[in-house]
TIRO-2110 file (N, C-alpha, C; in Angstrom, 1 decimal):
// TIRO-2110
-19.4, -0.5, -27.4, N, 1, A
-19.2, -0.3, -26.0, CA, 1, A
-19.8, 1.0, -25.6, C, 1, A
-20.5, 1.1, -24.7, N, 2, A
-21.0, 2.1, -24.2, CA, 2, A
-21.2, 2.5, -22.5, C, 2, A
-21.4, 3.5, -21.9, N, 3, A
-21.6, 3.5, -20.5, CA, 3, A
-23.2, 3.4, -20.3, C, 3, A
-23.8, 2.9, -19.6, N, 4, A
-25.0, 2.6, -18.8, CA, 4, A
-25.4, 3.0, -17.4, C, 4, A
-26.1, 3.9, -17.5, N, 5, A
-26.3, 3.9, -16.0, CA, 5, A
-27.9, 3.7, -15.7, C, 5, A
-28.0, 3.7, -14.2, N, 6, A
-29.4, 3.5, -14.0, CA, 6, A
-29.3, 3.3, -12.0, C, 6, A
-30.3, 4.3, -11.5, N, 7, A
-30.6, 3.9, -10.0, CA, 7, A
-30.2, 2.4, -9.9, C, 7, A
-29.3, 2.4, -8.8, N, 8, A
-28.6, 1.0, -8.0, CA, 8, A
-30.0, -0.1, -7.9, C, 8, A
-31.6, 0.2, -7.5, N, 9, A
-32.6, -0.8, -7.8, CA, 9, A
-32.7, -1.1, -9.3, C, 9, A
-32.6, 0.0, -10.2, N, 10, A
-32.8, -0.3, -11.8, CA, 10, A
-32.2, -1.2, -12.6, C, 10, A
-30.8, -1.5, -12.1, N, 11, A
-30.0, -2.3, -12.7, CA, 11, A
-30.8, -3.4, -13.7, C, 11, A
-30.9, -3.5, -14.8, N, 12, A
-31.7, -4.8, -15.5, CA, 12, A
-31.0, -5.7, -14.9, C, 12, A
-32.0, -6.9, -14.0, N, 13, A
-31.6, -7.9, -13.7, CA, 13, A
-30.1, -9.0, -14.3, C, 13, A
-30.0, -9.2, -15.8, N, 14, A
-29.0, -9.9, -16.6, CA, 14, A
-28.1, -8.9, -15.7, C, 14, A
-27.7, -7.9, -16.3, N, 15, A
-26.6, -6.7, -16.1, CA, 15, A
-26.4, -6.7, -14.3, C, 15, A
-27.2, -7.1, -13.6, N, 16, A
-27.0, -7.0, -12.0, CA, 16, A
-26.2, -8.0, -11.9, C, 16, A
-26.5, -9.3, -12.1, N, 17, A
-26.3, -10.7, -12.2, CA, 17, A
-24.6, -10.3, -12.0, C, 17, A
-23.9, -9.6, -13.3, N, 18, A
-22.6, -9.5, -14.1, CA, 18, A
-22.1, -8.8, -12.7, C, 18, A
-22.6, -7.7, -12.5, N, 19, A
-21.9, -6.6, -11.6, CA, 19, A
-21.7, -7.3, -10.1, C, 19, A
-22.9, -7.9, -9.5, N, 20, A
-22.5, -8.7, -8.4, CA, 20, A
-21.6, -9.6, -8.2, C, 20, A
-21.4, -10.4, -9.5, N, 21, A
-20.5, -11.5, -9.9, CA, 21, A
-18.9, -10.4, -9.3, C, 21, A
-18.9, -9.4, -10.4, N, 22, A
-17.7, -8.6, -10.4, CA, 22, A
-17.3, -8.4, -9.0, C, 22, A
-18.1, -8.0, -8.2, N, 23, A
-18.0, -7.2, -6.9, CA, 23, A
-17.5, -8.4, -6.3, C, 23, A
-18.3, -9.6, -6.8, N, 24, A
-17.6, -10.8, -5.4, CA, 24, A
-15.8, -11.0, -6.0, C, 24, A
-16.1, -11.2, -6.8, N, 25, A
-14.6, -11.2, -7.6, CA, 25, A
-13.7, -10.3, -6.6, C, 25, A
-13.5, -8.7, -6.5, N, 26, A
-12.8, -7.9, -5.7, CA, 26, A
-13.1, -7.9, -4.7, C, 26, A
-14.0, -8.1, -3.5, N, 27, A
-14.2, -8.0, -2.3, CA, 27, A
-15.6, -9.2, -2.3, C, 27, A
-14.7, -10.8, -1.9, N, 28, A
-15.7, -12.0, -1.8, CA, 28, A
-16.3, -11.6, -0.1, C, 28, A
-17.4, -12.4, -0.2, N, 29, A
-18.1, -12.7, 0.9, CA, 29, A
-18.4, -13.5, 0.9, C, 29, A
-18.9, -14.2, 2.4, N, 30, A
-19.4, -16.0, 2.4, CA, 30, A
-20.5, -15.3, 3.6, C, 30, A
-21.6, -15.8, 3.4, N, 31, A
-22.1, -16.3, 2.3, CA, 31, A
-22.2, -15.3, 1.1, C, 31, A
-22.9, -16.0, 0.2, N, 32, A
-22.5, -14.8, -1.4, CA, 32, A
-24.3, -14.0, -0.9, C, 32, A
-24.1, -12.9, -0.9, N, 33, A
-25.4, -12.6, -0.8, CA, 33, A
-26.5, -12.7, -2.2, C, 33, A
-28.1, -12.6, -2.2, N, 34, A
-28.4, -13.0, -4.0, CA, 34, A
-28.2, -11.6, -4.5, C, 34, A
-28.2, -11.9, -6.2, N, 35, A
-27.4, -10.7, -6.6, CA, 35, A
-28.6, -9.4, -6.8, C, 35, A
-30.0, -9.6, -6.0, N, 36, A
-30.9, -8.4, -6.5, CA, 36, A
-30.8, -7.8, -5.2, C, 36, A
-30.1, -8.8, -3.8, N, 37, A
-29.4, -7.5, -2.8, CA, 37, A
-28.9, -6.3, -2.8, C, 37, A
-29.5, -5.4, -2.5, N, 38, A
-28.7, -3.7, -2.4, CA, 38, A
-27.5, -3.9, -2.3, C, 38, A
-26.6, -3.1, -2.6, N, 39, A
-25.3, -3.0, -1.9, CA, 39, A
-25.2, -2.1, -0.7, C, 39, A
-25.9, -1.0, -1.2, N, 40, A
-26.0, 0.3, -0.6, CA, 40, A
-27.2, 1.1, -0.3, C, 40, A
-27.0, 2.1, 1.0, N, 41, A
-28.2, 2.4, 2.1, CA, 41, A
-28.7, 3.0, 0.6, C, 41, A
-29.9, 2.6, 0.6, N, 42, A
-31.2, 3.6, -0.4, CA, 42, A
-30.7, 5.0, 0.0, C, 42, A
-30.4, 5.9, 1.0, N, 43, A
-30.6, 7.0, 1.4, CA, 43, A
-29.7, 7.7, 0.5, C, 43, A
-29.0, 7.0, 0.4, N, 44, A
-27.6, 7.7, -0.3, CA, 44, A
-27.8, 7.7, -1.9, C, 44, A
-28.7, 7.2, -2.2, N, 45, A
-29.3, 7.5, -4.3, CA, 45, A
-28.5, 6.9, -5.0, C, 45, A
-28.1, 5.5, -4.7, N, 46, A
-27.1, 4.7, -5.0, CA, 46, A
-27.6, 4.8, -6.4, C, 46, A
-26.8, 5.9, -7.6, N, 47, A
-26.7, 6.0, -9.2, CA, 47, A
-25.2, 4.6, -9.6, C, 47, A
-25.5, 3.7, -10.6, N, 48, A
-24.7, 2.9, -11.1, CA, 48, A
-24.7, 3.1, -12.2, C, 48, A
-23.4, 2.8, -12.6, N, 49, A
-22.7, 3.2, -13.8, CA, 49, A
-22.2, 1.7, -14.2, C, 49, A
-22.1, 1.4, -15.6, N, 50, A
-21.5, 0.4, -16.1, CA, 50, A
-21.2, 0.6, -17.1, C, 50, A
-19.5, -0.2, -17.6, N, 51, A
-19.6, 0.2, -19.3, CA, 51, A
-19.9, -1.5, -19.7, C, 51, A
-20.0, -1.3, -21.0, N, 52, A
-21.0, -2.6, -21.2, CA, 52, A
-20.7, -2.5, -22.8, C, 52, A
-20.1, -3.8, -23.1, N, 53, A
-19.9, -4.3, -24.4, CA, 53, A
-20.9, -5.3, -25.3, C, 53, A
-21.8, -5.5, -25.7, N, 54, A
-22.4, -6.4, -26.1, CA, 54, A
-23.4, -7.3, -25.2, C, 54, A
-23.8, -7.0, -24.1, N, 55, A
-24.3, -7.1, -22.7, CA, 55, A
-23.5, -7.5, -22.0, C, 55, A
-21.9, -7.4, -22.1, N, 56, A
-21.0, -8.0, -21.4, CA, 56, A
-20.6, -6.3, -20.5, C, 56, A
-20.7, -6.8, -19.3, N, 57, A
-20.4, -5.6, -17.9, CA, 57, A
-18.9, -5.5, -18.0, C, 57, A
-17.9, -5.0, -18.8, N, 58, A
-16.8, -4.9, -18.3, CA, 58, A
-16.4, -3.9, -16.9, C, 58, A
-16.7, -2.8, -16.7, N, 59, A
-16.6, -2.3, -15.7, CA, 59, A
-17.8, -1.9, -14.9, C, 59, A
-17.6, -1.4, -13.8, N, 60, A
-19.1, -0.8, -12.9, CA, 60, A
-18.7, -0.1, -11.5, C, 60, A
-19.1, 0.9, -11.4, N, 61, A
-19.0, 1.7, -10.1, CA, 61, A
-20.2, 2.0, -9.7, C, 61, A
-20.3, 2.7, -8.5, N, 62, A
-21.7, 3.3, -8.4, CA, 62, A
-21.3, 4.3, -7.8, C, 62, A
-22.3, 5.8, -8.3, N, 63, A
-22.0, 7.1, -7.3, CA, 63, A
-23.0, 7.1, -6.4, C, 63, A
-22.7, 7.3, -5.0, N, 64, A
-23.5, 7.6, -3.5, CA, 64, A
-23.7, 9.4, -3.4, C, 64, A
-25.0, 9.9, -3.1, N, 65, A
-24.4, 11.2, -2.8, CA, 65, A
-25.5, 11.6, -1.6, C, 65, A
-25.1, 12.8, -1.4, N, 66, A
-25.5, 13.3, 0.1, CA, 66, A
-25.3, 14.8, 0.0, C, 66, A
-25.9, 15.0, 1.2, N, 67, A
-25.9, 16.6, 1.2, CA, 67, A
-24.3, 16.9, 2.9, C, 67, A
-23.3, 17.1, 2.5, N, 68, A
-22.1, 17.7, 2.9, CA, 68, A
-22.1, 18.6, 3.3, C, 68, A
-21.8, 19.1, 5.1, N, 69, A
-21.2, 20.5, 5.6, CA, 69, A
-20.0, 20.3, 5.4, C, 69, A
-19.8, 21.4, 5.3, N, 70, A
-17.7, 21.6, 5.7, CA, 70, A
-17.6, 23.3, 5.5, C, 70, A
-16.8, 23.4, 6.8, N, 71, A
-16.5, 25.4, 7.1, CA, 71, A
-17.8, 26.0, 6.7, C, 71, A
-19.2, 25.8, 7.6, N, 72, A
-20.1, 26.1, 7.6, CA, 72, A
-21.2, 26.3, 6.4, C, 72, A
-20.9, 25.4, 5.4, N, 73, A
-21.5, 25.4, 3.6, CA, 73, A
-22.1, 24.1, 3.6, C, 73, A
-23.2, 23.9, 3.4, N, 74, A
-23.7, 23.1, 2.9, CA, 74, A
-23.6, 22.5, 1.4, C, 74, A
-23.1, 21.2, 1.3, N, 75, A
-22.6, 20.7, -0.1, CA, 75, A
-23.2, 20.2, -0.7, C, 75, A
-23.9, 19.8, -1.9, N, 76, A
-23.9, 18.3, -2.7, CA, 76, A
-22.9, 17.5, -3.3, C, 76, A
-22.8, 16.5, -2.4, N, 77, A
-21.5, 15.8, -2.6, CA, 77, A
-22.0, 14.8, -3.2, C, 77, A
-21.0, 14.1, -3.6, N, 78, A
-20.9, 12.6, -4.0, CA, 78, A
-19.5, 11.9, -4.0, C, 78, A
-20.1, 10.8, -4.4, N, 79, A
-18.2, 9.8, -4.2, CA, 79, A
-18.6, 8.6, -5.0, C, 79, A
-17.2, 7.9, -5.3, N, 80, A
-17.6, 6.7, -6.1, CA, 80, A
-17.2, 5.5, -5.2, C, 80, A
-17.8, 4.7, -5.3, N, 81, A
-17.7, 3.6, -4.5, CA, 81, A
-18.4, 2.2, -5.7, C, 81, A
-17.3, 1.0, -5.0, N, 82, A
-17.4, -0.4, -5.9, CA, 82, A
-17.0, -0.2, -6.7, C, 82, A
-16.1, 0.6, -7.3, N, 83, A
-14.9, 0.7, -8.7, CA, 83, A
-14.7, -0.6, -8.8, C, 83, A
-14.8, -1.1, -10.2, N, 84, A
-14.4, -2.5, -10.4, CA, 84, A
-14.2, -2.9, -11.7, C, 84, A
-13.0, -3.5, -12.4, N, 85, A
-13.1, -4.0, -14.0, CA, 85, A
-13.3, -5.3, -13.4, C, 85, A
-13.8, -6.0, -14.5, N, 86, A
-13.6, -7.5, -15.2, CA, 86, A
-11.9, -8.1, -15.0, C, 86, A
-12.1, -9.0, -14.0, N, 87, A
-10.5, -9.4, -13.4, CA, 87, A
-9.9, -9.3, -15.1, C, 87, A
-10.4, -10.4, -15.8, N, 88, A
-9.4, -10.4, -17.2, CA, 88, A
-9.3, -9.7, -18.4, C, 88, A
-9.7, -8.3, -17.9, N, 89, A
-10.0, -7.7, -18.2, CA, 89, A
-9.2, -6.3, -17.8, C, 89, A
-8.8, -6.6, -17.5, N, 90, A
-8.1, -5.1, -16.9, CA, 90, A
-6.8, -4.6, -17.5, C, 90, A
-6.4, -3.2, -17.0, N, 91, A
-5.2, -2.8, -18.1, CA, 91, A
-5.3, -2.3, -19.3, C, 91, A
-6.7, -2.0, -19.7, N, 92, A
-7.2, -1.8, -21.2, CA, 92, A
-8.0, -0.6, -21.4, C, 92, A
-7.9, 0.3, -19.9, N, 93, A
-8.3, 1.3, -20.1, CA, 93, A
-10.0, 1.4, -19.7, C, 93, A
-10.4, 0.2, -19.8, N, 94, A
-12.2, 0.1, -19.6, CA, 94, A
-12.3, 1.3, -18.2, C, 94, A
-11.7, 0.5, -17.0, N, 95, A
-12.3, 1.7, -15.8, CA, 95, A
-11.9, 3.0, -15.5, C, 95, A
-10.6, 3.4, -16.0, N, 96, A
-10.5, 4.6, -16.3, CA, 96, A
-11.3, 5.5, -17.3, C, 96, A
-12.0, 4.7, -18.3, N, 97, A
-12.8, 5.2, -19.3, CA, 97, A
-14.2, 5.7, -18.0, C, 97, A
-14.8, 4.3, -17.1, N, 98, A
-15.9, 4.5, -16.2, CA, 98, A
-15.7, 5.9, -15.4, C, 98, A
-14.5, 5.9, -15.1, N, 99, A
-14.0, 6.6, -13.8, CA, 99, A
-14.4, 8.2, -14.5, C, 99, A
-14.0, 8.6, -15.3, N, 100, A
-13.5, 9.7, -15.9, CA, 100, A
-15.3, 9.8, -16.3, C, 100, A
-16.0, 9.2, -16.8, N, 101, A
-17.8, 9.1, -17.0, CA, 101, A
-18.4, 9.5, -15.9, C, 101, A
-18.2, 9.0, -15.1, N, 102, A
-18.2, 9.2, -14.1, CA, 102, A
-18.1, 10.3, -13.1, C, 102, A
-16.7, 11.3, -13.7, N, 103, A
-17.0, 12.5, -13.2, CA, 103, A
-17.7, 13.1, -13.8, C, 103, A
-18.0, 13.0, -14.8, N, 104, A
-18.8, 14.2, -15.7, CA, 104, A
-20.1, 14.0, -15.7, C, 104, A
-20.6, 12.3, -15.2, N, 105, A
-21.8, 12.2, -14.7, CA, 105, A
-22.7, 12.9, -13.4, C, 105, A
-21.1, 13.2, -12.5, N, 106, A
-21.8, 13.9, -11.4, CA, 106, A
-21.7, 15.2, -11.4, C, 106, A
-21.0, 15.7, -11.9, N, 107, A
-21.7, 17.2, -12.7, CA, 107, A
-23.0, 17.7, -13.4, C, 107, A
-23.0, 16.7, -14.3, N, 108, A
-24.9, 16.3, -14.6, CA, 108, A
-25.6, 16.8, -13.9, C, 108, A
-25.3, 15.8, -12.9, N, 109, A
-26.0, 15.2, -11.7, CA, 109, A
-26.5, 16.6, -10.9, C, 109, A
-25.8, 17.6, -11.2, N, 110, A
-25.7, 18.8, -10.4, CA, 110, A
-25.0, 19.0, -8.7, C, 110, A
-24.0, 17.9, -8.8, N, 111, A
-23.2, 17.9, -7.4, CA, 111, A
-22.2, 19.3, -7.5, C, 111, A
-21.9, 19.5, -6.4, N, 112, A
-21.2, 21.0, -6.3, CA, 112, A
-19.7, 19.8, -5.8, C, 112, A
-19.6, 18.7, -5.8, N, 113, A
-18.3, 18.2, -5.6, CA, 113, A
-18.2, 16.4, -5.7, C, 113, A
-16.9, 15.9, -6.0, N, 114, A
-16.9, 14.5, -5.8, CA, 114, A
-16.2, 14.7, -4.6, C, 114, A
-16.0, 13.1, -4.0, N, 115, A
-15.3, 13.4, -2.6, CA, 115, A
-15.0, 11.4, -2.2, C, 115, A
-14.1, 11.4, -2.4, N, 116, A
-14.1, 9.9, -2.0, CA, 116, A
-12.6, 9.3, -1.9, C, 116, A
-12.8, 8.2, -1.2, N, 117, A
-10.9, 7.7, -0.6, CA, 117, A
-10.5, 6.6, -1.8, C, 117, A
-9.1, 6.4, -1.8, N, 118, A
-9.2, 5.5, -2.7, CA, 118, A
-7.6, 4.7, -1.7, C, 118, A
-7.4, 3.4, -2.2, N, 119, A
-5.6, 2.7, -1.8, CA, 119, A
-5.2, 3.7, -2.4, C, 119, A
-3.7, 4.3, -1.5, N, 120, A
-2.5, 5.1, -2.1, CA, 120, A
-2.2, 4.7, -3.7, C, 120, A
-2.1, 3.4, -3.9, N, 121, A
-1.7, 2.7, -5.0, CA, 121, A
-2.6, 3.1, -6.1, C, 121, A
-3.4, 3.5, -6.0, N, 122, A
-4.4, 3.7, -7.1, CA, 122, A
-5.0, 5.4, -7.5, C, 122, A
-3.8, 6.0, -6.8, N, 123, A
-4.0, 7.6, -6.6, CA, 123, A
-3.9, 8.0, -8.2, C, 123, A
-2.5, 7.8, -8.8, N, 124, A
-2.4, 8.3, -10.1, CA, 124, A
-3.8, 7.5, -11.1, C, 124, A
-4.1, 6.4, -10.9, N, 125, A
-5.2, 5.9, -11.7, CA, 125, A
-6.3, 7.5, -11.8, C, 125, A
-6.6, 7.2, -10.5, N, 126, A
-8.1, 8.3, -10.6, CA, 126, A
-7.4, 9.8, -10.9, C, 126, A
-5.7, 10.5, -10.2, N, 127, A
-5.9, 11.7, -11.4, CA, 127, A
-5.9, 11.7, -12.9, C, 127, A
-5.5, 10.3, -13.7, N, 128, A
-5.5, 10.0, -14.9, CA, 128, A
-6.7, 10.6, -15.2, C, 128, A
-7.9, 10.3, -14.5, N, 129, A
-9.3, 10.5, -15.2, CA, 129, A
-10.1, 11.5, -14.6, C, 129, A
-8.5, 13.0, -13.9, N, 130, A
-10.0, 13.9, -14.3, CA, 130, A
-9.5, 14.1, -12.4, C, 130, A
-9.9, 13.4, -11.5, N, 131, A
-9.4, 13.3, -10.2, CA, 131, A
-8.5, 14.4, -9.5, C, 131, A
-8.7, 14.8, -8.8, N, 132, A
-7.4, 15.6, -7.9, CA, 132, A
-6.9, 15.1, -6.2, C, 132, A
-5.7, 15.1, -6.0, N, 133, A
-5.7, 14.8, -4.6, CA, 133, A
-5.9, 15.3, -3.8, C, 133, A
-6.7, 15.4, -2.6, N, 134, A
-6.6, 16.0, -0.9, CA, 134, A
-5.7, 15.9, -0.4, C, 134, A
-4.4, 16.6, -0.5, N, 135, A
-2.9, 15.7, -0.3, CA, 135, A
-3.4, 16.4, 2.1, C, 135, A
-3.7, 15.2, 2.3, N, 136, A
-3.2, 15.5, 3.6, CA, 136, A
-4.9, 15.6, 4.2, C, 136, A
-5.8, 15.1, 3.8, N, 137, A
-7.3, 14.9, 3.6, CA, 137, A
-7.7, 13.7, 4.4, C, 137, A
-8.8, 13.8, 5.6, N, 138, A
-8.9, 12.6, 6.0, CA, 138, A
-10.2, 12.8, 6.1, C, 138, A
-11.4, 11.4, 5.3, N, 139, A
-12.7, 11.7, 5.5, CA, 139, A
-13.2, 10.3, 6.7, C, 139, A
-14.1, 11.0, 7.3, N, 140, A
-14.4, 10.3, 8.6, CA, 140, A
-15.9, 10.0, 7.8, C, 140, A
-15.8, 8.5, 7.9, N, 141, A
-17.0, 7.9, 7.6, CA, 141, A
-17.6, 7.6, 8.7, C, 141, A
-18.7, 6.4, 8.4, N, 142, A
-19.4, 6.1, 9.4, CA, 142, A
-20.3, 6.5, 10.1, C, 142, A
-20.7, 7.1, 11.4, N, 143, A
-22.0, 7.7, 12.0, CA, 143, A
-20.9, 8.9, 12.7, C, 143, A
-21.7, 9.6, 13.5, N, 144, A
-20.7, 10.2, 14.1, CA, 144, A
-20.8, 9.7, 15.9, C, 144, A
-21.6, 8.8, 15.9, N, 145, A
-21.5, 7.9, 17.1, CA, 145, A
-20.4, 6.3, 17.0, C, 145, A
-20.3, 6.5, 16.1, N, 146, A
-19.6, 5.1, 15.7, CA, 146, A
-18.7, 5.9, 14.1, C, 146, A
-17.7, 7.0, 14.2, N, 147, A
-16.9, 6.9, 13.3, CA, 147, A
-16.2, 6.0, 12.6, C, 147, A
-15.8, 6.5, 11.6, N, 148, A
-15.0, 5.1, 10.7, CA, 148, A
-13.8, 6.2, 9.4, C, 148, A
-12.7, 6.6, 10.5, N, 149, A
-12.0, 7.6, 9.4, CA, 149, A
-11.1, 7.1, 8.7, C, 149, A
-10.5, 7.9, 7.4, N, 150, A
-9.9, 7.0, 6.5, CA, 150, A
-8.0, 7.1, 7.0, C, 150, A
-7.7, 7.4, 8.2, N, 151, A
-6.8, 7.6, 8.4, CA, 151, A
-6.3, 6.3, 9.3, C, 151, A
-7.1, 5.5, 9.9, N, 152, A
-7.1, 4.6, 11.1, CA, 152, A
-5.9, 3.7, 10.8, C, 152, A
-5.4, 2.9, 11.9, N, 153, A
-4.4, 2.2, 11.4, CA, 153, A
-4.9, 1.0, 10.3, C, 153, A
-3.5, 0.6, 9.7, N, 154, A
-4.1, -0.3, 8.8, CA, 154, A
-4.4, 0.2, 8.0, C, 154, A
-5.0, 1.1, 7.7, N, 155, A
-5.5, 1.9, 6.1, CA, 155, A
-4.2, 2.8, 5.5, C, 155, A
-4.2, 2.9, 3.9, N, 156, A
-3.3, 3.6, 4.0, CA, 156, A
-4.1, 4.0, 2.1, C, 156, A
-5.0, 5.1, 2.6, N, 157, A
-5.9, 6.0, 2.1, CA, 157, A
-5.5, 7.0, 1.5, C, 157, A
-6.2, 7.6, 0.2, N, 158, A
-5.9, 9.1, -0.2, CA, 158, A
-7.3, 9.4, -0.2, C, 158, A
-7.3, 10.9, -0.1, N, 159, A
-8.7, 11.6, -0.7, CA, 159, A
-8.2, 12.3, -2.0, C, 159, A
-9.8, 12.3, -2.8, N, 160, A
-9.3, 12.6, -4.3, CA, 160, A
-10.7, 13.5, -4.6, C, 160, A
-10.8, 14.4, -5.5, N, 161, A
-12.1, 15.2, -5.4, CA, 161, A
-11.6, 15.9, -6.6, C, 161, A
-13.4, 16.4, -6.3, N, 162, A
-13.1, 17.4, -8.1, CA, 162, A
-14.4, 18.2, -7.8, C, 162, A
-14.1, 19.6, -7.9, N, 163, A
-15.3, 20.8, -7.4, CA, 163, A
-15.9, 21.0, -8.8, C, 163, A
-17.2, 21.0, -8.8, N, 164, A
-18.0, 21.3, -10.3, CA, 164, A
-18.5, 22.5, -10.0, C, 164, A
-19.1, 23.3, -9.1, N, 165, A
-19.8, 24.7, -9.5, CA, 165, A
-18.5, 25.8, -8.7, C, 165, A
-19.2, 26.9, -9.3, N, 166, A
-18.7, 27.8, -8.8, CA, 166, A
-18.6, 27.8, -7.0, C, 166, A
-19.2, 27.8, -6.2, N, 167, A
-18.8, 27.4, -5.0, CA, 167, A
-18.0, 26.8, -4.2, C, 167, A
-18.4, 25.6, -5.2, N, 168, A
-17.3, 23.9, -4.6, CA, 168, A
-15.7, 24.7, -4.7, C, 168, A
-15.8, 25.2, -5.8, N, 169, A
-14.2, 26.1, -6.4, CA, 169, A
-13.8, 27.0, -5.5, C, 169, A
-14.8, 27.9, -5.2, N, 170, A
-14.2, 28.8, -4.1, CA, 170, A
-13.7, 28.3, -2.8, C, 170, A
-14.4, 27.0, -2.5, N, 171, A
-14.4, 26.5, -1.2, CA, 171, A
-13.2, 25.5, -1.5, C, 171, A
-12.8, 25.3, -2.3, N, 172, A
-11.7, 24.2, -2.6, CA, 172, A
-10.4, 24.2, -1.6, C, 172, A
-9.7, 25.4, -1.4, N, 173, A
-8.8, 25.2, -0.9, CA, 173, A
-8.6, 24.4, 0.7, C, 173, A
-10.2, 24.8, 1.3, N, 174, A
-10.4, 24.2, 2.5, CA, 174, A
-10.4, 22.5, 2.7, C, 174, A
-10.8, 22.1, 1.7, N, 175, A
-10.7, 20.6, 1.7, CA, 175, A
-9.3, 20.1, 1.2, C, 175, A
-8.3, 21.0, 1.3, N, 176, A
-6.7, 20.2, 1.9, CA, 176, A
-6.3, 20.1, 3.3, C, 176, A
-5.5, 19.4, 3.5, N, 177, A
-5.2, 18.8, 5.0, CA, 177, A
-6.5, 19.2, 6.4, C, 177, A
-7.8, 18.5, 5.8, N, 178, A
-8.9, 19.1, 6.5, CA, 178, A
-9.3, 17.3, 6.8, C, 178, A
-10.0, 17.2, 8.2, N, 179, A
-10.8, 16.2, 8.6, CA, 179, A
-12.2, 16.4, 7.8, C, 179, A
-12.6, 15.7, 7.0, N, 180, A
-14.3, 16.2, 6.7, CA, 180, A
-14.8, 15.2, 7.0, C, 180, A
-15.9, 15.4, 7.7, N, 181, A
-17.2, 14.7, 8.1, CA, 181, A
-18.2, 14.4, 7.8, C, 181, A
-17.9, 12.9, 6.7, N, 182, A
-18.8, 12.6, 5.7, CA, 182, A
-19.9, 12.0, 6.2, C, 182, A
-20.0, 10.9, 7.3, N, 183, A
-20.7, 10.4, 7.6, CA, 183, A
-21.7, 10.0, 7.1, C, 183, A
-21.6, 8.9, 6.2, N, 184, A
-22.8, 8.4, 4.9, CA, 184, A
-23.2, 7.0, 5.9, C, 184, A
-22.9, 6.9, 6.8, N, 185, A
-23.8, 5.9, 7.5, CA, 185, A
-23.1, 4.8, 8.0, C, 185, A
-23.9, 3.8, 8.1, N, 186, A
-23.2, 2.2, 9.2, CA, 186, A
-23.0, 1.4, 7.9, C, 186, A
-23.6, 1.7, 6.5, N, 187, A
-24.1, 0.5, 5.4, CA, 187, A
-22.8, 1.0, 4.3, C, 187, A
-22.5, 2.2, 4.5, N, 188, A
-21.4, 2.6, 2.9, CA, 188, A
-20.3, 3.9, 4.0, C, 188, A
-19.5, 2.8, 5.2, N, 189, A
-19.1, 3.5, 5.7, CA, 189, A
-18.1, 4.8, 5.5, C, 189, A
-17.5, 4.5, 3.9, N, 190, A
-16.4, 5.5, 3.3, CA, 190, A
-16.6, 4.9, 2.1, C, 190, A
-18.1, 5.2, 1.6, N, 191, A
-18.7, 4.8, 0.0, CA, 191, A
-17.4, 5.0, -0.4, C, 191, A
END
């Protein structure tokens, strides 16, 4: 078993195949789009992660990143977006293994922060792996002509984050009970 990653176009076709499958599985669509469709705006460096048993995809997320203001600092952020195990598969630790790869991938990566919403219900999952909460954090997706914040009715969102450089750390405190203005676009409205 191992993790895999590769730019969101790179995906080896077989391995795309698995991961699209997965994604309709959690969040179907009609029609099914084909599976060598993007998911996500190119702009955002859609990096995918997979762990992968035997060429079998058990889990797969992908990190989106961007360049983030907040209290006048320019950031390199990122977030995880399309968290997903293998329906019969779940419970066994596989995406928590991705999730937690995953942060340490975007440190790699040289991001000065993760930054992304997750369901309330799934808060303790992502601090299991590394994760911290925005307790009182609302990120405004979307454009800033057509916002999309994770507070709106009907949602019932956390923010979760993890500062990697010295900066992100000092600036840390400001990203509690703060609006931030992620705005990754119309296509990954709250990657």
């Amino acid at each position: 078993m191992q993790v895999e990653s590769y730019p969101e176009a790179a995906v080896p076709a077989a391995l795309r195949v698995q991961v699209h499958e997965l994604q309709n599985q959690a969040w179907p669509s009609d029609p099914l789009p084909p599976a060598d469709t993007p998911v996500h705006d190119p702009a955002l460096h859609p990096f995918s992660m997979l762990l992968v048993d035997k060429g079998l995809v058990l889990a797969a997320l992908d990190v989106l990143r961007k360049p983030l203001q907040h209290g006048g600092t320019t950031f390199q952020a990122g977030g995880l977006s399309t968290v997903v195990t293998r329906e019969t598969l779940r419970g066994r630790g596989y995406g928590h293994r991705l999730v937690a790869a995953a942060r340490d991938a975007m440190a790699d990566l040289r991001l000065d922060l993760g930054l992304f919403t997750c369901d309330r219900a799934l808060q303790p999952f992502y601090e299991s792996a590394g994760w911290q909460l925005l307790d009182g954090t609302v990120l405004i997706g979307g454009t800033p002509d057509d916002p999309f914040p994770s507070d709106q009715p009907g949602f019932d969102k956390v923010a979760l984050a993890a500062f990697f450089t010295p900066s992100a750390r000092r600036h840390a405190p400001t990203f509690h009970n703060a609006r931030i203005e992620l705005y990754p676009g119309s296509i990954d409205k709250l990657w």
